[in-house]
Backbone as a chain_set.jsonl record, in Angstrom:
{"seq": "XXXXXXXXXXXXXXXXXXXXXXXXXXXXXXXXXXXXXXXXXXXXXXXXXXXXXXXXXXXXXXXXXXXXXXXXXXXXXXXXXXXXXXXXXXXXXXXXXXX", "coords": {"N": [[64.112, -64.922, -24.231], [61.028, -66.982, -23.116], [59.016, -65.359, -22.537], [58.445, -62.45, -24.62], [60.737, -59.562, -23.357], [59.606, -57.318, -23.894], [57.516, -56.966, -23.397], [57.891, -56.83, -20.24], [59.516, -54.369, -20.264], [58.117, -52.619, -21.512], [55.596, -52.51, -20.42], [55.779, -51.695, -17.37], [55.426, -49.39, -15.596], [52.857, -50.361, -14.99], [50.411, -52.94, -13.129], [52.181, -55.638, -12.747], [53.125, -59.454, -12.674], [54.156, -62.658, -12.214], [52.408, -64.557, -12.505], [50.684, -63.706, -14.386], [52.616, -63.151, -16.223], [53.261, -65.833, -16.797], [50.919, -66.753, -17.772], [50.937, -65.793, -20.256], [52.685, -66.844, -21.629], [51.882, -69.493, -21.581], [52.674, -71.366, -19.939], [53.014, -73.266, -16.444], [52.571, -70.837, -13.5], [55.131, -71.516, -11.406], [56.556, -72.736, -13.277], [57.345, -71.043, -14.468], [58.395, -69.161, -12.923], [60.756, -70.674, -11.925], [61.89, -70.758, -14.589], [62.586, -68.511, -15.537], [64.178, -67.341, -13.287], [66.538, -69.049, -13.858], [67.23, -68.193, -16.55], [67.681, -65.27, -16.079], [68.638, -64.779, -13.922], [67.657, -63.768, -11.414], [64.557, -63.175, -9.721], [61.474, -63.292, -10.88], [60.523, -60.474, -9.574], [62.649, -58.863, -8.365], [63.638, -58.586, -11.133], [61.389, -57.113, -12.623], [61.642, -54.948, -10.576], [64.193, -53.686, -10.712], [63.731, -52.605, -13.462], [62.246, -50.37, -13.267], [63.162, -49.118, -11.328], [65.419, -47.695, -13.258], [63.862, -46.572, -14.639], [62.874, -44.644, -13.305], [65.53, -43.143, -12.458], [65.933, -41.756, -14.714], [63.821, -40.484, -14.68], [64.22, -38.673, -12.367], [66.767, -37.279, -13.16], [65.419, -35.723, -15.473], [64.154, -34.059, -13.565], [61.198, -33.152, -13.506], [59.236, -34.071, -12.064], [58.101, -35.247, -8.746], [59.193, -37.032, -6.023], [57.22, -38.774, -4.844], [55.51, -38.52, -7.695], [57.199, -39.977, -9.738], [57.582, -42.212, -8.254], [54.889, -43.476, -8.713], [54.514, -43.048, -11.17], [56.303, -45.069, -12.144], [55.668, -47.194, -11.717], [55.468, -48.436, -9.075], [53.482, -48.789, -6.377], [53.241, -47.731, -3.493], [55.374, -45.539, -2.131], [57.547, -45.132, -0.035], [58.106, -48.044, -0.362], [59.403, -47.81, -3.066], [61.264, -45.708, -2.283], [63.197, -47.169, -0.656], [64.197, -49.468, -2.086], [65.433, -48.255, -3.816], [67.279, -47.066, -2.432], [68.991, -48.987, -1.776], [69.671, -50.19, -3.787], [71.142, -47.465, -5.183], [72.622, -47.008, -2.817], [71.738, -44.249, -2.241], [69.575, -42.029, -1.148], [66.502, -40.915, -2.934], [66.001, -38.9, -3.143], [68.288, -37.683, -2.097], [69.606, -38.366, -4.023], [68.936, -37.075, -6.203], [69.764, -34.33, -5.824]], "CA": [[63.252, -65.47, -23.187], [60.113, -67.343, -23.669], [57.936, -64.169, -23.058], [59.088, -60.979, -25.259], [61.448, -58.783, -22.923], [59.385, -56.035, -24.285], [56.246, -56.909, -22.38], [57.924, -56.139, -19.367], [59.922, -53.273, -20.397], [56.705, -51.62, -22.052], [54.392, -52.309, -19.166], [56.752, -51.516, -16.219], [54.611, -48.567, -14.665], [51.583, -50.958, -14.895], [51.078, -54.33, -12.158], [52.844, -57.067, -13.103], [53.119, -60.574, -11.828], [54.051, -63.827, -12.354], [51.04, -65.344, -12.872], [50.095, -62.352, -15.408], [53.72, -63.42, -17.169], [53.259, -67.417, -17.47], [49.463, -66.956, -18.496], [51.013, -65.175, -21.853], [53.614, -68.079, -22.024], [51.419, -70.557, -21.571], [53.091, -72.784, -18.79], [52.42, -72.926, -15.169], [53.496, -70.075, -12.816], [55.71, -72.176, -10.639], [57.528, -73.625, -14.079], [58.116, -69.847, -15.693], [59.354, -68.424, -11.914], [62.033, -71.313, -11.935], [62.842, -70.645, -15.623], [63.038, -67.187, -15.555], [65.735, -67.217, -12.443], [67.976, -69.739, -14.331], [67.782, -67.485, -16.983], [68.201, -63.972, -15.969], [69.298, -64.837, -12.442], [66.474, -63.124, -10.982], [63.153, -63.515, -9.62], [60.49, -62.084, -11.883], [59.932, -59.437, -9.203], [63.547, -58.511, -8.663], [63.823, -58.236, -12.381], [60.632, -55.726, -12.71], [62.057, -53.768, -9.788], [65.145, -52.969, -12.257], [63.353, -51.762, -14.918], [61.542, -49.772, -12.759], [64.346, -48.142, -11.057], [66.373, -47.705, -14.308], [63.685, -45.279, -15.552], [63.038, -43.271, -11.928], [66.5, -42.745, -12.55], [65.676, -41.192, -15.864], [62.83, -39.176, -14.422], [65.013, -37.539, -11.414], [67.483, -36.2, -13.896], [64.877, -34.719, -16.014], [63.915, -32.907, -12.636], [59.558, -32.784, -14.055], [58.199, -34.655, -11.317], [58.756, -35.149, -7.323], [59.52, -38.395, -5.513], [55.841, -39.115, -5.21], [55.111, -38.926, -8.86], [58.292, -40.603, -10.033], [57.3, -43.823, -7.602], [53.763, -43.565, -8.743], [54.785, -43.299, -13.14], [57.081, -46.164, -12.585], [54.556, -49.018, -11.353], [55.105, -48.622, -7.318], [52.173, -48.702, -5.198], [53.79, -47.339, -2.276], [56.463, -44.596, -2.264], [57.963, -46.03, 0.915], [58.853, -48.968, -0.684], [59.857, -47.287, -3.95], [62.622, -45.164, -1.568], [64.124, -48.516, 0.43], [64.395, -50.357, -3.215], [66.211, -47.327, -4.493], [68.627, -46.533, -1.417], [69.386, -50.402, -1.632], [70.142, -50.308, -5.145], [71.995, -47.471, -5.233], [73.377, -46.132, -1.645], [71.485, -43.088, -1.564], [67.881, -42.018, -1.345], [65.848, -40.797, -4.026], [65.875, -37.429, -2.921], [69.398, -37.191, -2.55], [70.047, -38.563, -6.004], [68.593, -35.322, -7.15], [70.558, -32.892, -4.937]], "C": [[61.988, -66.035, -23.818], [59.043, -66.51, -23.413], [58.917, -63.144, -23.776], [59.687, -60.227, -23.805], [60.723, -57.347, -23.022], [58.167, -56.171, -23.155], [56.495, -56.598, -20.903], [58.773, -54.96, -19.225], [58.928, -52.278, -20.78], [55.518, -51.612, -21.269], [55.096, -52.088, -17.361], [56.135, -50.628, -15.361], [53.059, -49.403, -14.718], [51.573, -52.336, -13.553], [51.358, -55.332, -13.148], [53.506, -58.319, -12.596], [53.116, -61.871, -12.671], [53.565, -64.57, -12.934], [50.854, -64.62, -14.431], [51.129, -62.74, -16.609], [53.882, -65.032, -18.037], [52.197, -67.611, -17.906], [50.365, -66.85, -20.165], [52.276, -66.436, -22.165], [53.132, -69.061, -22.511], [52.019, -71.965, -20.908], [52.872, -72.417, -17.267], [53.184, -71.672, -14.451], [54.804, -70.443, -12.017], [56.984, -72.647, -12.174], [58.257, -72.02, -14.378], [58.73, -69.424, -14.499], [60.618, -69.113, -12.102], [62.886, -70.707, -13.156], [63.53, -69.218, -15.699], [63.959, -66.773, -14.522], [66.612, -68.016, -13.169], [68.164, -69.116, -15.625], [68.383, -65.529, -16.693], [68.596, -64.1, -14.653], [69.327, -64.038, -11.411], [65.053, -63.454, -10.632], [62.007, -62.54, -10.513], [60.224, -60.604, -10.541], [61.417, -58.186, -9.173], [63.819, -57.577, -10.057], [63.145, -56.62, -12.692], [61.009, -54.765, -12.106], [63.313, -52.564, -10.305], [64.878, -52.231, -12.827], [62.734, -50.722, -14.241], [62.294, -48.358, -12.139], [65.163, -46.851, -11.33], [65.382, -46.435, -14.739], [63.201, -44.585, -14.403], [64.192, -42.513, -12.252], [66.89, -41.331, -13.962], [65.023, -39.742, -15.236], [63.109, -38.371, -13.359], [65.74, -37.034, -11.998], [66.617, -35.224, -14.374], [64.626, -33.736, -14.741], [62.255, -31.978, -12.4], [58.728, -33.208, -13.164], [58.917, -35.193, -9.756], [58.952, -36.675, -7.155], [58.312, -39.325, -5.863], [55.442, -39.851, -6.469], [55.746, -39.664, -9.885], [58.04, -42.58, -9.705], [56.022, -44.072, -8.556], [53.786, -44.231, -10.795], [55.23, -44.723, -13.303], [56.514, -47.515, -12.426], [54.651, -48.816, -9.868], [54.214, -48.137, -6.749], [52.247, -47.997, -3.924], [55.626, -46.709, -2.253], [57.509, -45.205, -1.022], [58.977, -47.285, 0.399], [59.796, -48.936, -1.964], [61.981, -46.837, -3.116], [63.698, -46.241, -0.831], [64.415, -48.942, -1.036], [66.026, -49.284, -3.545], [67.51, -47.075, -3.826], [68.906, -48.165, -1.731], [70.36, -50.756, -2.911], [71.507, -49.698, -5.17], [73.062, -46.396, -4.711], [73.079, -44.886, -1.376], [70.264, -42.666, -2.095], [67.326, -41.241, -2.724], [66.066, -39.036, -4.114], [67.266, -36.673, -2.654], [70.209, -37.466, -3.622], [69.809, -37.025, -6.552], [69.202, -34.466, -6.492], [72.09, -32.985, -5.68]], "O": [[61.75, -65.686, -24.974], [58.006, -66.802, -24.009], [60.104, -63.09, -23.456], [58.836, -60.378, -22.929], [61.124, -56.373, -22.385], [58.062, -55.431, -22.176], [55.556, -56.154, -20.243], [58.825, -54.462, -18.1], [58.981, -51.135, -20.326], [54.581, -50.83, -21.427], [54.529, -52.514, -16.355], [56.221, -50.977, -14.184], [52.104, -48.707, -14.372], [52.656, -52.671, -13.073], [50.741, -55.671, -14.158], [54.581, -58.126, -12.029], [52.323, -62.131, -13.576], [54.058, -65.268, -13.82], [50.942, -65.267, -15.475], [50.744, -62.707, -17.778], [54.309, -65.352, -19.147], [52.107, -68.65, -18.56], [50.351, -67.742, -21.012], [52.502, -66.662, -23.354], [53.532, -69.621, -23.532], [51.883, -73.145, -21.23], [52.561, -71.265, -16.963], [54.355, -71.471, -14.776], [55.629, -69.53, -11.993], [58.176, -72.831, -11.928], [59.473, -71.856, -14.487], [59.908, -69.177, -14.758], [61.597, -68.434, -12.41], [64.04, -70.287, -13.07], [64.716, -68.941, -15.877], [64.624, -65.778, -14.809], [67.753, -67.558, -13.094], [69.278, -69.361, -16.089], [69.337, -64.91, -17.163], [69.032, -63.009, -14.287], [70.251, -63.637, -10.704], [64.426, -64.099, -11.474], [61.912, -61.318, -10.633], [59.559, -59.68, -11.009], [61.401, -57.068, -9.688], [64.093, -56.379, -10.131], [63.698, -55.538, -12.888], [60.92, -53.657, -12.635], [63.384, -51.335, -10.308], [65.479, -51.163, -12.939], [62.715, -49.8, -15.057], [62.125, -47.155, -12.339], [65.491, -45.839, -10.711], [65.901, -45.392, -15.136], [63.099, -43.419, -14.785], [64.06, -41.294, -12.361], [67.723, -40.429, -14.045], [65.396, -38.569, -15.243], [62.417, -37.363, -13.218], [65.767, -35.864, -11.616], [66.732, -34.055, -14.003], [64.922, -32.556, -14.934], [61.979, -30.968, -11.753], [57.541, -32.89, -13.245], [60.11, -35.487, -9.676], [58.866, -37.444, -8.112], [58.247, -40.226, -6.699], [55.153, -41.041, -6.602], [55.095, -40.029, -10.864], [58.188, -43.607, -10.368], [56.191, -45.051, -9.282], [53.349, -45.221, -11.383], [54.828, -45.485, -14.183], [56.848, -48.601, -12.9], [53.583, -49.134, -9.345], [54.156, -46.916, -6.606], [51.201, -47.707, -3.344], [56.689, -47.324, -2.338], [58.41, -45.886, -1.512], [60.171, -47.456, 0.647], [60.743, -49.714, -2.085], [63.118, -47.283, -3.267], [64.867, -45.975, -0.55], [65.52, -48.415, -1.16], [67.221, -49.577, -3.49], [68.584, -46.907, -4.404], [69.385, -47.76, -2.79], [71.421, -51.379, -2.964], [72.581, -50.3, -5.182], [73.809, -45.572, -5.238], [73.728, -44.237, -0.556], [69.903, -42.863, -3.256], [68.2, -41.102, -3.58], [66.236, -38.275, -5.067], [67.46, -35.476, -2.867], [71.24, -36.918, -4.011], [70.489, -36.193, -7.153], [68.875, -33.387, -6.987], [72.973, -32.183, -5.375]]}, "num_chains": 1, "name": "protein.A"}
């Protein structure tokens, strides 16, 4: 990709946006959203929501931290929306993943 892959795998519990992603590119926001769906075939937010997911998923096995603090580690602002992402993803809530 034309940003590092790492920058949003290594800042994933931090905000991240668009704008924040084509600054470090150096092309407009509007050019890197297009590019970045025709390559990963995703919207940059989509994408982040992934990575985001992928390591909740991590941190309900370990079993160290509640729903709350799980949404909160991973970058989501709102637990609420953390739990709808998650049941969407993948068919069953956050809280019954861990049961």
């Amino acid at each position: 990709y034309f940003v590092k892959k790492g920058i949003i795998d290594n800042n994933y519990n931090k905000k991240i946006c668009a704008r924040t992603l084509s600054n470090i590119a150096h092309i407009s926001t509007y050019y890197f959203c297009r590019t970045f769906k025709q390559i990963t075939g995703r919207t940059t937010t989509e994408y982040i929501n992934e990575i985001r997911l992928k390591k909740s998923i991590e941190l309900l096995k370990s079993g160290d931290m509640n729903i709350t603090e799980i949404s909160i580690s991973c970058g989501f602002n709102n637990v609420n929306y953390f739990c709808r992402l998650f049941k969407n993803k993948y068919g069953v809530s956050p809280t019954k993943f861990v049961c």
